[in-house]
C-alpha positions in Angstrom: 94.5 115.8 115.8 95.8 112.1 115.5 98.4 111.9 113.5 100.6 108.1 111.8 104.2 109.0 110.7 105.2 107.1 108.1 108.2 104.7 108.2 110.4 108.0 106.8 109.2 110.0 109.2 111.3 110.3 112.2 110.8 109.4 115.8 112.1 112.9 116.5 109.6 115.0 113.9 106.9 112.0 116.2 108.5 113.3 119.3 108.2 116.7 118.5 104.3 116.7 117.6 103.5 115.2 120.7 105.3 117.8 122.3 102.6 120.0 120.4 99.7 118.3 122.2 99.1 115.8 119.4 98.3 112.2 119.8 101.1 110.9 117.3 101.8 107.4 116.7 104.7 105.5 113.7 103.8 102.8 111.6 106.6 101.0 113.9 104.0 100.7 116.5 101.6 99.0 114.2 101.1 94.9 114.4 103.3 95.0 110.9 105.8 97.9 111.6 107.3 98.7 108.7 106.4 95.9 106.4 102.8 97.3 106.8 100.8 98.0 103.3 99.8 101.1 102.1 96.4 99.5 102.4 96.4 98.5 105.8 97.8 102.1 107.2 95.1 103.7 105.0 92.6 101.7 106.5 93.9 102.6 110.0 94.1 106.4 109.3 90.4 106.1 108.1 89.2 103.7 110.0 90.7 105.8 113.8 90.5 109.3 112.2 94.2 109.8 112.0 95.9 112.4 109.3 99.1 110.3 107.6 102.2 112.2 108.1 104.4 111.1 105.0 107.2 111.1 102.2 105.8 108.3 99.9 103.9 110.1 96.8 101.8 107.0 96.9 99.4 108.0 99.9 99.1 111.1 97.4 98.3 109.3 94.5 95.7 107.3 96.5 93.8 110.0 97.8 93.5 111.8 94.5 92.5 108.6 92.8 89.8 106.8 96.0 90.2 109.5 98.6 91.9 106.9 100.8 93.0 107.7 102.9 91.1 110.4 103.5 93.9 112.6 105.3 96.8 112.7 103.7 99.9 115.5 104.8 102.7 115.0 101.9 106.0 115.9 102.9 107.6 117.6 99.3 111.3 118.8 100.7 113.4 116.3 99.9 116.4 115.2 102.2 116.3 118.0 104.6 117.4 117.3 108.0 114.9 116.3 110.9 115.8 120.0 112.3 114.1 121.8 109.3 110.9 119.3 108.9 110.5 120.5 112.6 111.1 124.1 112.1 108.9 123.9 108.9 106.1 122.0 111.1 106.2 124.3 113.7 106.1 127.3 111.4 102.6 126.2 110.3 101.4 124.3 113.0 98.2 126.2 114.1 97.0 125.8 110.5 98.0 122.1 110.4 96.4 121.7 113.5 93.2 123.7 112.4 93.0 121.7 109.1 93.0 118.5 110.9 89.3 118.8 111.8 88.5 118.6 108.0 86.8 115.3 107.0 88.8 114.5 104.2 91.8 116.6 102.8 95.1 116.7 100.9 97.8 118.8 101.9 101.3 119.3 100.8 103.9 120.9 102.6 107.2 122.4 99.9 110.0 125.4 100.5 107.1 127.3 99.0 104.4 126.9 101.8 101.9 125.0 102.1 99.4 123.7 99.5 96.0 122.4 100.8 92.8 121.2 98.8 89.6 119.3 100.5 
């Protein structure tokens, strides 16, 4: 699974999906960094079959309304620490991994679990 972390994601939730196996890139690397446009990353994603990783309800509202970008993994938790986005990812990361092969889905992690919908 290919995965772009959003500018809120951190290089050390990036660092620790790689360690999964996961070819994992951050908006920073992109021509733009982190002045890059909701537009452009969505094009990206689509565009190289990545899933965006991110905090910004936008990406959310996006898909829902023009499926675009077509993968979209919504972090819902807040300001937890880098340590419990990681625990949380690893918890679940044979079924993030597995839905990853989906052509087109949204899915939301929370403190409740995880909500997914094609």
């Amino acid at each position: 699974m290919n995965i772009l972390c959003d500018v809120h994601i951190s290089f050390k939730v990036l660092n620790f999906l790689r360690d999964q196996g996961l070819n994992v890139k951050h908006v920073n690397e992109l021509p733009d960094k982190w002045n890059t446009k909701d537009s452009v990353i969505s094009r990206f994603c689509d565009e190289n079959d990545f899933v965006i990783l991110t905090k910004d309800k936008d990406f959310k509202d996006s898909f829902l309304l023009k499926r675009k970008p077509k993968k979209v993994l919504k972090v819902n938790l807040g300001n937890i620490s880098n340590e419990q986005l990681i625990q949380i990812l690893s918890d679940n990361i044979v079924g993030l991994q597995n839905i990853g092969t989906k052509p087109s889905f949204l899915c939301e992690i929370s403190k409740s679990g995880i909500l997914f919908q094609e």
